[in-house]
ZADO-1210 file (C-alpha; in nm, 4 decimals, padded with zeros to 6 digits):
<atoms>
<atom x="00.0000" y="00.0000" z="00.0000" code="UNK" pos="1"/>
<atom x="00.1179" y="00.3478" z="-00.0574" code="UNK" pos="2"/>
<atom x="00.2712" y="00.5385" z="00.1850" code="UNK" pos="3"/>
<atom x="00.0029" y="00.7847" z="00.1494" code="UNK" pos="4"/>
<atom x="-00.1609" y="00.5558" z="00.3532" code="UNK" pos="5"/>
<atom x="00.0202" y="00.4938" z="00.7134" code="UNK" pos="6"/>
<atom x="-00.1527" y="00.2408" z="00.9115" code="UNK" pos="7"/>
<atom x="-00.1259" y="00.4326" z="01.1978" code="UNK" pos="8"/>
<atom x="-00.3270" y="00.7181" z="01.0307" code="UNK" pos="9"/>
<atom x="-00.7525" y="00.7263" z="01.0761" code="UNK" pos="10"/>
<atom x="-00.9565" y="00.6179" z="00.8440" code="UNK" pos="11"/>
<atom x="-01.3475" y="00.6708" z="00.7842" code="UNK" pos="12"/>
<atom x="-01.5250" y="00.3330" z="00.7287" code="UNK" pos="13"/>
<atom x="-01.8893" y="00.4648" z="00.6298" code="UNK" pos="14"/>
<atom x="-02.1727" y="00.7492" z="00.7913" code="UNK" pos="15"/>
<atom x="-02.2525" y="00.7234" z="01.1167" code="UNK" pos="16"/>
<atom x="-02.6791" y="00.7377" z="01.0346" code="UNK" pos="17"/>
<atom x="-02.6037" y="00.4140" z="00.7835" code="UNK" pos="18"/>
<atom x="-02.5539" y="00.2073" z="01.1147" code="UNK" pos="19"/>
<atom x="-02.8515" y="00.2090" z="01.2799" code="UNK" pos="20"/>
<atom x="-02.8899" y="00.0163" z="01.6263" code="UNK" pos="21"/>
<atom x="-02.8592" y="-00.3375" z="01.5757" code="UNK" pos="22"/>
<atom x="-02.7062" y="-00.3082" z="01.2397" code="UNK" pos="23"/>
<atom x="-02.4236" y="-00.5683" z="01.1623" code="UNK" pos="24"/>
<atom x="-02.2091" y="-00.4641" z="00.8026" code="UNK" pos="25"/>
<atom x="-01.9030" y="-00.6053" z="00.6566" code="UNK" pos="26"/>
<atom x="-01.6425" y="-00.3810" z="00.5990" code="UNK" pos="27"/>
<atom x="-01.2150" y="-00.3830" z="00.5004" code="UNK" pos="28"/>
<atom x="-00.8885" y="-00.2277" z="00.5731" code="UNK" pos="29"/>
<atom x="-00.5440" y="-00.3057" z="00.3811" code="UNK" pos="30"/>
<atom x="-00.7541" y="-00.6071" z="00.2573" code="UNK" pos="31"/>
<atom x="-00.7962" y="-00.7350" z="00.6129" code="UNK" pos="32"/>
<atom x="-01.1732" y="-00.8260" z="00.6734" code="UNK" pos="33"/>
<atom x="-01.3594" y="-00.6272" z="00.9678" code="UNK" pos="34"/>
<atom x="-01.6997" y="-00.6389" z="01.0860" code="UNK" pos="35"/>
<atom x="-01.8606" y="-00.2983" z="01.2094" code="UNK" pos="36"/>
<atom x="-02.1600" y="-00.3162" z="01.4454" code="UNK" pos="37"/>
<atom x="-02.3781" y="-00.1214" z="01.6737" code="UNK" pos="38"/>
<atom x="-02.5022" y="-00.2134" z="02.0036" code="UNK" pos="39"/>
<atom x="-02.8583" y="-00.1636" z="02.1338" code="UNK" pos="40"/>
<atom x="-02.6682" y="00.1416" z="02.3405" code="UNK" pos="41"/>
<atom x="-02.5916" y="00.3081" z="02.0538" code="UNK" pos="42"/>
<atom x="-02.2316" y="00.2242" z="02.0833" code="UNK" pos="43"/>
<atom x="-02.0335" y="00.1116" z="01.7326" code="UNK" pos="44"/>
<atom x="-01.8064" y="-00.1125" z="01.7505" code="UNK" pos="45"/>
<atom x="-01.5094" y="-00.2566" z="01.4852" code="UNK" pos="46"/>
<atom x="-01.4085" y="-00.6317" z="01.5242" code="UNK" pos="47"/>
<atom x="-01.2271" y="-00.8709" z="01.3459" code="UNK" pos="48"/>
<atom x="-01.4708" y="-01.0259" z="01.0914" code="UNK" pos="49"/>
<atom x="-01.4706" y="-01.3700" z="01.2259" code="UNK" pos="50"/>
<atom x="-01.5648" y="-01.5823" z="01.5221" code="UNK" pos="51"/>
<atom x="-01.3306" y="-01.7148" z="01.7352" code="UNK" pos="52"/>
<atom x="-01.5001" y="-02.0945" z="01.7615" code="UNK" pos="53"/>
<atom x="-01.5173" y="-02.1961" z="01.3930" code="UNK" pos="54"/>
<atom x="-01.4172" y="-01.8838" z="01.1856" code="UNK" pos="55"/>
<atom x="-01.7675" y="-01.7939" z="01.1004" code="UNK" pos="56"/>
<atom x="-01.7793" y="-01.4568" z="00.9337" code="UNK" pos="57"/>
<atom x="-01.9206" y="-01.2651" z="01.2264" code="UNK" pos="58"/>
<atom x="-02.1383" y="-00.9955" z="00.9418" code="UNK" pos="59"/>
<atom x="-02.3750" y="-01.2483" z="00.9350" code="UNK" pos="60"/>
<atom x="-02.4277" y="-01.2781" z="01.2777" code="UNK" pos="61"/>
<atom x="-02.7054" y="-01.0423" z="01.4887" code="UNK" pos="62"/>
<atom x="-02.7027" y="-00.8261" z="01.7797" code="UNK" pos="63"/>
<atom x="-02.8410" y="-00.9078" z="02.0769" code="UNK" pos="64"/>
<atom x="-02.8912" y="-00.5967" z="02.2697" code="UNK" pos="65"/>
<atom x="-02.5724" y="-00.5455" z="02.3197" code="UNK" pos="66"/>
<atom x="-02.3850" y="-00.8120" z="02.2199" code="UNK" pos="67"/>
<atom x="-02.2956" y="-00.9509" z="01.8695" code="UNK" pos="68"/>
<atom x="-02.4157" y="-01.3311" z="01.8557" code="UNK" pos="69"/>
<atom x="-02.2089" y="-01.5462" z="01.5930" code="UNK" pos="70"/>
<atom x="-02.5009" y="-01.6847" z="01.3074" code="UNK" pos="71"/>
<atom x="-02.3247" y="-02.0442" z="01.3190" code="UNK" pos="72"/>
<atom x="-02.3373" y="-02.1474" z="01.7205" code="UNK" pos="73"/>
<atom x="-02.4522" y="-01.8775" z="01.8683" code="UNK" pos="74"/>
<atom x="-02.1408" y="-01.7606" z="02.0750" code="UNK" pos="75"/>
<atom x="-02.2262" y="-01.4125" z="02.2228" code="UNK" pos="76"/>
<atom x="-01.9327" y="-01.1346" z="02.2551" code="UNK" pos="77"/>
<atom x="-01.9933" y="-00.8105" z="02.4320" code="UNK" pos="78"/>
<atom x="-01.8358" y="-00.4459" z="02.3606" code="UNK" pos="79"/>
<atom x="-01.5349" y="-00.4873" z="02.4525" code="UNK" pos="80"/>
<atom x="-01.5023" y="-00.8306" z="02.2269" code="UNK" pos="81"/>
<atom x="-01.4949" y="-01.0923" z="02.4992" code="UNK" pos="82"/>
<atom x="-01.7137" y="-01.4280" z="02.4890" code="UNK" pos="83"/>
<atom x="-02.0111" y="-01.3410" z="02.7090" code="UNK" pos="84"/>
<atom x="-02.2199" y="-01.6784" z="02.6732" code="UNK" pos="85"/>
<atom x="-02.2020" y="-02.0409" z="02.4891" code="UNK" pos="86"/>
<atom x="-02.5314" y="-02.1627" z="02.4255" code="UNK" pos="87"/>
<atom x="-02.4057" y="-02.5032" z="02.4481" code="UNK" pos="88"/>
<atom x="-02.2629" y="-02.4634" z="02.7791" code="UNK" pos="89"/>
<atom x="-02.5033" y="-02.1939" z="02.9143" code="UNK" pos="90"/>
<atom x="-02.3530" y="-02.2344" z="03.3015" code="UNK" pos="91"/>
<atom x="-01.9783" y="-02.1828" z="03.1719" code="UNK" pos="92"/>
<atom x="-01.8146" y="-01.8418" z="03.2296" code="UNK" pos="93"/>
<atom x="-01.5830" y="-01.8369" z="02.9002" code="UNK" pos="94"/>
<atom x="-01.2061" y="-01.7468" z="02.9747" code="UNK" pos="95"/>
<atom x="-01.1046" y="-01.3802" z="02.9368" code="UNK" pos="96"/>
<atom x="-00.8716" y="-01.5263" z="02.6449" code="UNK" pos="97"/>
<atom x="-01.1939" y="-01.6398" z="02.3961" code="UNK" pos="98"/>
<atom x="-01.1831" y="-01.2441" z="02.2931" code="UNK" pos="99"/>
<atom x="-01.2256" y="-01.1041" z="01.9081" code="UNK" pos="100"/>
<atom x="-00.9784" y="-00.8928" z="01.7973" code="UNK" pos="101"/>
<atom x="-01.1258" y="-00.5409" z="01.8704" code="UNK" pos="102"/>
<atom x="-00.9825" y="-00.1728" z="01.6785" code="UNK" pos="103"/>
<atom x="-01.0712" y="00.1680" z="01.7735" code="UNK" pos="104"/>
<atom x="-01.4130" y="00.2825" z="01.6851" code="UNK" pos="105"/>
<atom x="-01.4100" y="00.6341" z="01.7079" code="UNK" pos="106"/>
<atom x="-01.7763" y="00.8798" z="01.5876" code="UNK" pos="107"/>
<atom x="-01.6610" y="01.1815" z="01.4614" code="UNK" pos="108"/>
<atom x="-01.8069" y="01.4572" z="01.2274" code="UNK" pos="109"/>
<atom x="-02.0597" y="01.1958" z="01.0945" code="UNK" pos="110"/>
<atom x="-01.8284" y="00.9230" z="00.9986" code="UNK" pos="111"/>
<atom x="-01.7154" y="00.6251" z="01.1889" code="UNK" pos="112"/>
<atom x="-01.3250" y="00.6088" z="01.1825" code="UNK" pos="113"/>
<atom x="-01.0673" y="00.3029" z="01.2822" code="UNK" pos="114"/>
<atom x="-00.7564" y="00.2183" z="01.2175" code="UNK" pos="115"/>
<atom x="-00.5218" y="-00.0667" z="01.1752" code="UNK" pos="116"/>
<atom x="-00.1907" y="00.0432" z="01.3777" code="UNK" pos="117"/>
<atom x="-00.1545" y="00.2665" z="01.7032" code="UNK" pos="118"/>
<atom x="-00.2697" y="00.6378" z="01.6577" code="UNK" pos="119"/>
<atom x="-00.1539" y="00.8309" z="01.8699" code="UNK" pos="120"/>
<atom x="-00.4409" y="01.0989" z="01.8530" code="UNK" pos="121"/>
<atom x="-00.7956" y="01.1605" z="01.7463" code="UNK" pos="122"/>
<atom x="-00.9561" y="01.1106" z="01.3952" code="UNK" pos="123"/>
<atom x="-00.9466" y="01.4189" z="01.1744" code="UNK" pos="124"/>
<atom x="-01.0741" y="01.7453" z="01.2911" code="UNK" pos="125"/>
<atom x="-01.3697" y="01.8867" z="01.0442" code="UNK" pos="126"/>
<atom x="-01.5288" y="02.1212" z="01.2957" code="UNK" pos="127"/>
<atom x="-01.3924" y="02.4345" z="01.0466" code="UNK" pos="128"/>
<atom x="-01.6295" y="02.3072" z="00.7873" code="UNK" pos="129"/>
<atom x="-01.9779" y="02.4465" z="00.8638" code="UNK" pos="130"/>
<atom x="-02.2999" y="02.2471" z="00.8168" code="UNK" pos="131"/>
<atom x="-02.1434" y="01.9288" z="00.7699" code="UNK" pos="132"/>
<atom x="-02.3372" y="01.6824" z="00.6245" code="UNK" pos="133"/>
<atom x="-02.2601" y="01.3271" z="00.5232" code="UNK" pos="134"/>
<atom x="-02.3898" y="01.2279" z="00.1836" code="UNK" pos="135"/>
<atom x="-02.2965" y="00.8756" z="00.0768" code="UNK" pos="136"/>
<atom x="-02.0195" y="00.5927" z="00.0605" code="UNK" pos="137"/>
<atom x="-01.9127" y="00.4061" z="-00.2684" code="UNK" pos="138"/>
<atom x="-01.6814" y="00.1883" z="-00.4191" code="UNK" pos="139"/>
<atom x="-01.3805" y="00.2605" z="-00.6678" code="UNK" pos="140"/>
<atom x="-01.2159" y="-00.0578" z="-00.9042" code="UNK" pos="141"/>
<atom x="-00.8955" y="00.2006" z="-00.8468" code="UNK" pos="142"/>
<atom x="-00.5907" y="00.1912" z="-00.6503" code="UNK" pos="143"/>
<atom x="-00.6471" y="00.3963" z="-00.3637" code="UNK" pos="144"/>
<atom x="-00.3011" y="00.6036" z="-00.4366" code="UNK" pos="145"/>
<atom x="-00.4432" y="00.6571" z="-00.7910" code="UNK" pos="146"/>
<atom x="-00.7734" y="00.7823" z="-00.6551" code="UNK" pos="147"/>
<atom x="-00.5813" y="01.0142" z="-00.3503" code="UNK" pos="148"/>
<atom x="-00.4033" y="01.1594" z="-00.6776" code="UNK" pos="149"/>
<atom x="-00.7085" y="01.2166" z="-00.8617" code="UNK" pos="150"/>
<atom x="-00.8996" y="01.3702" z="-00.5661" code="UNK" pos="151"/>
<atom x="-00.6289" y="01.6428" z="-00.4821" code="UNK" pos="152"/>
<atom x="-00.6349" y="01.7674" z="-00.8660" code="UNK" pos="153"/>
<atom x="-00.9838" y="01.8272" z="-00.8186" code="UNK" pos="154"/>
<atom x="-01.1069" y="02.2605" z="-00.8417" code="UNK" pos="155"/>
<atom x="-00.9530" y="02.4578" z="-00.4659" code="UNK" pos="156"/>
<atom x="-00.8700" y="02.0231" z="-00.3355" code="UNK" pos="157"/>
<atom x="-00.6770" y="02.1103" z="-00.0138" code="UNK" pos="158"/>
<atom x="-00.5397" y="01.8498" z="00.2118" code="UNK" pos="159"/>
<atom x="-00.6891" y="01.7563" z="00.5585" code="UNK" pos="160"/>
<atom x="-00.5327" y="01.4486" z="00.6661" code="UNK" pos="161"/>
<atom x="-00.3956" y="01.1323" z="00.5355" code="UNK" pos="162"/>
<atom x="-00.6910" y="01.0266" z="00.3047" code="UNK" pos="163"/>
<atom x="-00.9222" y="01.3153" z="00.3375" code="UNK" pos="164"/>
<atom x="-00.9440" y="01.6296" z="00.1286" code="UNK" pos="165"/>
<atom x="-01.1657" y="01.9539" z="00.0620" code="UNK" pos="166"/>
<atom x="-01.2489" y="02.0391" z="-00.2392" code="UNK" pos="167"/>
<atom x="-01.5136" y="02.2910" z="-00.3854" code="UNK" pos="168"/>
<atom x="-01.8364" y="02.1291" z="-00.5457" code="UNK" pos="169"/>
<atom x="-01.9578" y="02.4651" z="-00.6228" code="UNK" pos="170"/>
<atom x="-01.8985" y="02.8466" z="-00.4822" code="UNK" pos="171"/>
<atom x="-02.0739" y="02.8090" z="-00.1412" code="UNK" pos="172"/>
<atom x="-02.0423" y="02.4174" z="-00.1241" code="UNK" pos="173"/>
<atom x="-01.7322" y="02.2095" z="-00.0058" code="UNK" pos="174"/>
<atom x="-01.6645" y="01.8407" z="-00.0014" code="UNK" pos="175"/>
<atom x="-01.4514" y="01.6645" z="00.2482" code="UNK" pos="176"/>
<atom x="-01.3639" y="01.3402" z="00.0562" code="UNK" pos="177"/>
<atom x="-01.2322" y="00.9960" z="00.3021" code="UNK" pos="178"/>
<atom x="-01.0217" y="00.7459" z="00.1084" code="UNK" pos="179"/>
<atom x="-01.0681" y="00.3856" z="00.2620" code="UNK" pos="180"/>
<atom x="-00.7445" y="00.1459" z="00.1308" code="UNK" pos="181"/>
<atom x="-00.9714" y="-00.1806" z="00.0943" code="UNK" pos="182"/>
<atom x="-00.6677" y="-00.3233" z="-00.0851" code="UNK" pos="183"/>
<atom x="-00.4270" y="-00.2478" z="-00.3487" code="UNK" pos="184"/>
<atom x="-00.6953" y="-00.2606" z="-00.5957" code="UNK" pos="185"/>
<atom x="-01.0027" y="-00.1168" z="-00.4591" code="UNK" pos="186"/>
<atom x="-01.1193" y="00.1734" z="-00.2145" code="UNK" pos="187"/>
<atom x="-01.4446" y="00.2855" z="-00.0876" code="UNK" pos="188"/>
<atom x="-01.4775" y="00.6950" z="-00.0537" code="UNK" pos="189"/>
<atom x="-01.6763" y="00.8667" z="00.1892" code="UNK" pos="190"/>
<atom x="-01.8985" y="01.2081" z="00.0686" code="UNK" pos="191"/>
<atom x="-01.9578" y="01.4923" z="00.3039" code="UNK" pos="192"/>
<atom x="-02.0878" y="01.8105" z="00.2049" code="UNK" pos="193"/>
<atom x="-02.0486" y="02.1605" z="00.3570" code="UNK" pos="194"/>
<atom x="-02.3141" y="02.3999" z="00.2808" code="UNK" pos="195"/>
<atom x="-02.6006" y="02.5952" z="00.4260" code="UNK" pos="196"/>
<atom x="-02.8259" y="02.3209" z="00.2415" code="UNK" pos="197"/>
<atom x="-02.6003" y="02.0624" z="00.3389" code="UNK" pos="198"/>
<atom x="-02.8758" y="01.8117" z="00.4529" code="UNK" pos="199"/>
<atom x="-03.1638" y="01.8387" z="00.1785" code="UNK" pos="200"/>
<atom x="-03.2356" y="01.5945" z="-00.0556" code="UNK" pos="201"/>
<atom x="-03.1359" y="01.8216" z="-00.3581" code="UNK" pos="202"/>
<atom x="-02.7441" y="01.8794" z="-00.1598" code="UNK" pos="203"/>
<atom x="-02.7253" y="01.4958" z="-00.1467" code="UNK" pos="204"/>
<atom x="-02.8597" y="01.3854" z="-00.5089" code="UNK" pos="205"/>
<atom x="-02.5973" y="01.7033" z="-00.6380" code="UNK" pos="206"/>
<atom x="-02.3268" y="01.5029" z="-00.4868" code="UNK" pos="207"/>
<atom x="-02.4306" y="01.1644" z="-00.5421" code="UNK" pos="208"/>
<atom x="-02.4237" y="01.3016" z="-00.9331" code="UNK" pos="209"/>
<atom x="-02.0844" y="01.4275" z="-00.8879" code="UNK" pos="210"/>
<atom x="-01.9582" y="01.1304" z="-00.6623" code="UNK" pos="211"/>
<atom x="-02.0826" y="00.9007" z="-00.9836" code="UNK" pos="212"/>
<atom x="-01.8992" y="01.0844" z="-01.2376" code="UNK" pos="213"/>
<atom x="-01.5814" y="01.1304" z="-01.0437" code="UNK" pos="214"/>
<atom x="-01.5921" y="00.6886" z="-01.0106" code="UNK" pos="215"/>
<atom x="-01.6431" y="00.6987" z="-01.3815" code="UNK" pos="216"/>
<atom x="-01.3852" y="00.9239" z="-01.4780" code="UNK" pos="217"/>
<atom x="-01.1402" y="00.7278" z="-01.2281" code="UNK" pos="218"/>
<atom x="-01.2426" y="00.3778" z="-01.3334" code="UNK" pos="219"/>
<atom x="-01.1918" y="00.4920" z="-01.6895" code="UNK" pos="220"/>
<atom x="-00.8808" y="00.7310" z="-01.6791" code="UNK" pos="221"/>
<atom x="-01.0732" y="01.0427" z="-01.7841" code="UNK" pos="222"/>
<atom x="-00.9475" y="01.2751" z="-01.5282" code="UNK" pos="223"/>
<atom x="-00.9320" y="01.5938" z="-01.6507" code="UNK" pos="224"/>
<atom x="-00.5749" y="01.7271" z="-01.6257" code="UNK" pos="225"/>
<atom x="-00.4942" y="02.0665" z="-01.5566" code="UNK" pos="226"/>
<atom x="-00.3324" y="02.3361" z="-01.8117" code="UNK" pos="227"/>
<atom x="-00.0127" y="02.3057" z="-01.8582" code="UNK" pos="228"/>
<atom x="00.1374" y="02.6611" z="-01.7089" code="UNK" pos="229"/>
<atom x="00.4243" y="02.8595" z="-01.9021" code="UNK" pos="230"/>
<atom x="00.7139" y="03.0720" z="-01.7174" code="UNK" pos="231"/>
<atom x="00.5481" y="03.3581" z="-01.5531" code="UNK" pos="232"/>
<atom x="00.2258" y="03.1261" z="-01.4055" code="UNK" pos="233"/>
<atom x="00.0698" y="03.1769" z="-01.8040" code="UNK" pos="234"/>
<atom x="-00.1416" y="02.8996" z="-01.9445" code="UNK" pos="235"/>
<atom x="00.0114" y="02.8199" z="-02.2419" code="UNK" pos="236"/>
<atom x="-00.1859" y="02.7768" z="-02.5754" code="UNK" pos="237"/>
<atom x="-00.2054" y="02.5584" z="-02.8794" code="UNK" pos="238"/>
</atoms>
């Protein structure tokens, strides 16, 4: 993976509002598998996407309050990722060692962010950006360095952190744009909007309409470049 891409660095995994209480959803990370959850509390949680007993992917399992319970035998894991009850031996108190693998889960500015190293501070600061809204989440056939490239030659693009940029969608509209390294091959980008109409259905169709074409253009190589510039900071002509 490119090194625009530490693993140490946070990174936006989808919108907060797309995981609503009880939801289980599959997600990735540097091509290793995660499951993302959210607890009758409200509280999200990011796991390792598989059950400790007999590998069963763990998206398919169900929350139960606030607990995830594995679809194959039913093993239930609390918040903090350790075994909380075996249906099979329902007077057993598991061992503090049958534990998922847990990673930070961190709610910030509307997205959910994690990471797969040690970070040694918060996820990315977008309180400057007014009327934040978050729009929608989609996949790119692209490497994610190729799409990091393509999103900071976008109109005013401005760097934020490692995988997330500003960029103008219009005069009095910005989007803050996530990169999320699925693997070498593949990322996922995350679309929030800053505007005073940030949150209307005509804000989030806008950007869904640009978020489409920008995929297209990536997927097919059409970026548009920018004019060459001659001595002096002249465009130059043909």
């Amino acid at each position: 993976m490119s090194d625009l891409f530490p693993k140490d660095s946070w990174y936006a995994l989808g919108g907060s509002a797309a995981l609503d209480a009880g939801a289980v959803s599959p997600a990735c990370l540097f091509g290793e598998e995660r499951v993302v959850w959210r607890g009758e509390d409200g509280a999200s949680h990011v796991w390792h996407n598989q059950c400790i007993h007999r590998g069963m992917r763990l998206q398919y399992g169900f929350v139960d309050q606030n607990r995830l319970s594995c679809r194959y035998h039913g093993w239930r894991f609390g918040g903090d990722g350790k075994c909380a009850y075996i249906p099979a031996h329902p007077d057993m108190i598991p061992p503090d060692d049958f534990c998922v693998p847990a990673f930070p889960s961190v709610e910030s500015d509307g997205l959910i962010w994690t990471t797969a190293g040690e970070p040694g501070d918060s996820p990315p600061d977008l309180s400057d950006f007014d009327n934040l809204a978050f729009c929608r989440s989609l996949i790119i056939d692209a490497d994610p360095a190729g799409v990091a490239r393509a999103v900071s030659g976008l109109e005013s693009a401005r760097p934020v952190s490692n995988g997330v940029t500003a960029a103008a969608l219009s005069t009095d509209e910005t989007l803050v744009l996530a990169v999320q390294p699925l693997n070498d091959r593949k990322c996922q980008l995350h679309i929030l909007v800053s505007s005073t109409s940030a949150d209307t259905p005509a804000t989030r169709h806008k950007c869904s309409a640009w978020a489409r074409k920008f995929r297209w253009q990536v997927e097919n190589n059409d970026i548009p470049q920018p004019a060459p510039q001659a001595a002096g900071g002249q465009e130059t002509t043909r």
